[in-house]
C-alpha positions as CSV (number, residue, x, y, z in Angstrom):
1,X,-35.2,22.3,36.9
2,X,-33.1,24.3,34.5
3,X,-34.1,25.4,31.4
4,X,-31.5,23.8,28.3
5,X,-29.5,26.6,27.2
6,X,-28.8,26.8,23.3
7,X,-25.2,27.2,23.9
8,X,-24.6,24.4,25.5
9,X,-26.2,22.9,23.0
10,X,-24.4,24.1,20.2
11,X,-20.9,23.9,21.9
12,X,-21.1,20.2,22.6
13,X,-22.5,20.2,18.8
14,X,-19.3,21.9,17.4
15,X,-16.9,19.5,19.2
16,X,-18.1,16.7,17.8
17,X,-19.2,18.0,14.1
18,X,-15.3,19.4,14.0
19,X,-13.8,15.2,13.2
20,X,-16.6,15.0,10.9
21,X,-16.4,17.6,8.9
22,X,-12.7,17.6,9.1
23,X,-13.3,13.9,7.4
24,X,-15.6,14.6,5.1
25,X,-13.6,17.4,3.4
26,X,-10.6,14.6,3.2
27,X,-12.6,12.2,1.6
28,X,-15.1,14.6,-0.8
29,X,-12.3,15.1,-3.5
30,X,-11.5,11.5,-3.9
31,X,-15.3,10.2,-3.8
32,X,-16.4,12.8,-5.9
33,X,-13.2,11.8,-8.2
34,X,-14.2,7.9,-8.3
35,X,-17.7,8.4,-9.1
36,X,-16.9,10.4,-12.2
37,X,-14.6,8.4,-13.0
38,X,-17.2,5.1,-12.8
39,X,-19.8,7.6,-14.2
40,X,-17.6,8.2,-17.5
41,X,-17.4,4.1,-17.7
42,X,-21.4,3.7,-17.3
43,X,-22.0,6.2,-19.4
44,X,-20.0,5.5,-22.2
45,X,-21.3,2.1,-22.2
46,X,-24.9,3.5,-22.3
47,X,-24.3,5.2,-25.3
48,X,-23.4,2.4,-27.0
49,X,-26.4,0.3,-25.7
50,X,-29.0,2.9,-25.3
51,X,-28.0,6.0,-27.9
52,X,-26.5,9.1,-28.1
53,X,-28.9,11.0,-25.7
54,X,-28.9,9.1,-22.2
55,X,-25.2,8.3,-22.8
56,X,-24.3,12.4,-23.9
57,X,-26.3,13.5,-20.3
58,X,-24.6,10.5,-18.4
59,X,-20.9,11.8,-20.0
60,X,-21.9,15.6,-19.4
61,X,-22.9,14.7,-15.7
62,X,-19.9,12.5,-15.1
63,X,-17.9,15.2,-16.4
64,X,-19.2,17.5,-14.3
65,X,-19.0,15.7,-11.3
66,X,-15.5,14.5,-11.9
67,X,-14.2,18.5,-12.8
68,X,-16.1,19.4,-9.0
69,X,-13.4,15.9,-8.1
70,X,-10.6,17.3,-8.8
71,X,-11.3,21.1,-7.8
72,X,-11.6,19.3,-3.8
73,X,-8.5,17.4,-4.4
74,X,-6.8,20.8,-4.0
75,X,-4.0,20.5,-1.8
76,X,-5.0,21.4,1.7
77,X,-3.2,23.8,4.2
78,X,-1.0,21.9,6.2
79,X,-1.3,23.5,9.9
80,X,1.8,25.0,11.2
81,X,4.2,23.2,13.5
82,X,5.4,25.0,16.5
83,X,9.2,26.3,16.4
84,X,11.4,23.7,17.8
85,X,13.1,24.6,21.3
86,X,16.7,25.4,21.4
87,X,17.3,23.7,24.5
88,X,16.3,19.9,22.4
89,X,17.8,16.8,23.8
90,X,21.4,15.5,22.4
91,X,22.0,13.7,19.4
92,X,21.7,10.1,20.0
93,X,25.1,8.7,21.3
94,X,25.4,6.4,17.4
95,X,25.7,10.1,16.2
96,X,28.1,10.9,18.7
97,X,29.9,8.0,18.5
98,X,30.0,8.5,14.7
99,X,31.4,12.1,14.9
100,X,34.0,11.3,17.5
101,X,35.2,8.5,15.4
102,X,35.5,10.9,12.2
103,X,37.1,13.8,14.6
104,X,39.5,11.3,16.1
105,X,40.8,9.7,12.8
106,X,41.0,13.0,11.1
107,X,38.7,12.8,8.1
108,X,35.6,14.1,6.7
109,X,32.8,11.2,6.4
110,X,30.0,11.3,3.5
111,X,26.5,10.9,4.6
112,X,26.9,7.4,2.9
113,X,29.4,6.3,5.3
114,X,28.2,7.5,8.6
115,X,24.9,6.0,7.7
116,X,27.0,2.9,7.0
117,X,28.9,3.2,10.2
118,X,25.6,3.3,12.2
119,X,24.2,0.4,10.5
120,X,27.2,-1.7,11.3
121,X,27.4,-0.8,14.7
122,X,23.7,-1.5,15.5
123,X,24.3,-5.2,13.1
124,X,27.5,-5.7,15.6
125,X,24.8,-5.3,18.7
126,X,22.5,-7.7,17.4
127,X,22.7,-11.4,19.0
128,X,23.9,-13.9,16.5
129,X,20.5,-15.9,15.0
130,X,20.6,-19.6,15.1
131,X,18.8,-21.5,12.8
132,X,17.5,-24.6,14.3
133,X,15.1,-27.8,12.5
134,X,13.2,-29.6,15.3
135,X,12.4,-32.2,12.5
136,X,15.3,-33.3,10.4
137,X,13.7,-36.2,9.3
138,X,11.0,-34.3,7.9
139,X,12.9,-32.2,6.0
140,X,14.8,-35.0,3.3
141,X,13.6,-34.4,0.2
142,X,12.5,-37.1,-1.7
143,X,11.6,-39.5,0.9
144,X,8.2,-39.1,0.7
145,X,7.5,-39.5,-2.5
146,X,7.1,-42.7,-3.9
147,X,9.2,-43.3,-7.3
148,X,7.6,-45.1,-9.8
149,X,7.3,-45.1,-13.8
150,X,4.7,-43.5,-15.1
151,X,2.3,-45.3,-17.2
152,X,0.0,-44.0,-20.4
153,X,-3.4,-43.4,-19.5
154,X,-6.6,-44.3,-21.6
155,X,-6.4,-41.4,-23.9
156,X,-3.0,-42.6,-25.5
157,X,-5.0,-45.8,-26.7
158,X,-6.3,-44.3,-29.7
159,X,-2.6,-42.5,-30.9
160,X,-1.2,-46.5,-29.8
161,X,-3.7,-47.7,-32.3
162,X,-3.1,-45.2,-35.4
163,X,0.4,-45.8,-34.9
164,X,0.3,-49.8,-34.6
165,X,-2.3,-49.2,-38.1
166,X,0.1,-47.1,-39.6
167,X,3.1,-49.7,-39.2
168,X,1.4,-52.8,-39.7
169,X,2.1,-52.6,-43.9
């Protein structure tokens, strides 16, 4: 039986504490942000329930805690992307198609317009949608709904009465 080395150990340790930590310091600088934040908002409603002196340390703390907040919000360092190789694939044949139409008819095309090119060509390869109602019959509007008068309900008795008071001189 062989003994546990530390190293082992430690190494397994390290690969899986790296996500963790990695996560933590993304989220530390927005939690501590929020609960400074939401500390500011309790406290100030403490000192107006409670006094000056459990709000003033609630505020100071909040304060604190909310300055610490925006200190780990620092922008992080953004890991370096490798060079890209020389020897990259072609442009996709829409931009090829796009440059041989501008070379071919002579002039010079704005972003704008290429884009616009693009777009209509991929439109142009799209199958035409048809729209199609499986229940026509279901679809008529107003032949559901029964059409009847409407009729006054109890409360406009007592305005029918003041009225039929008011008139009867």
């Amino acid at each position: 039986m062989q003994p546990r080395s530390f190293f082992r150990f430690s190494t397994g340790l390290i690969f899986v504490a790296e996500p963790v930590i990695a996560l933590v310091r993304r989220l530390a600088g927005p939690a501590a942000a929020a609960i400074g934040v939401l500390g500011l908002a309790v406290s100030g409603t403490v000192w107006n329930f409670y006094g000056r002196l459990p709000g003033l340390s609630g505020t100071i703390a909040s304060l604190l805690v909310l300055a610490l907040g925006l200190v780990l919000l620092r922008p992080l360092p953004v890991p370096e992307l490798p060079e890209p190789s020389t020897a990259e694939e072609p442009a996709s044949t829409s931009e090829l198609a796009a440059a041989e139409d501008s070379a071919v008819s002579g002039e010079s095309l704005t972003t704008a317009e290429a884009i616009a090119r693009e777009l209509a060509a991929e439109e142009s390869r799209k199958p035409e949608v048809v729209l199609i109602t499986y229940a026509p019959e279901n679809l008529l509007p107003g032949t559901t709904l029964p059409v009847r008068k409407r009729r006054p309900g109890a409360s406009f008795k007592l305005y029918r009465e003041m009225t039929e008071e008011l008139f009867k001189s």
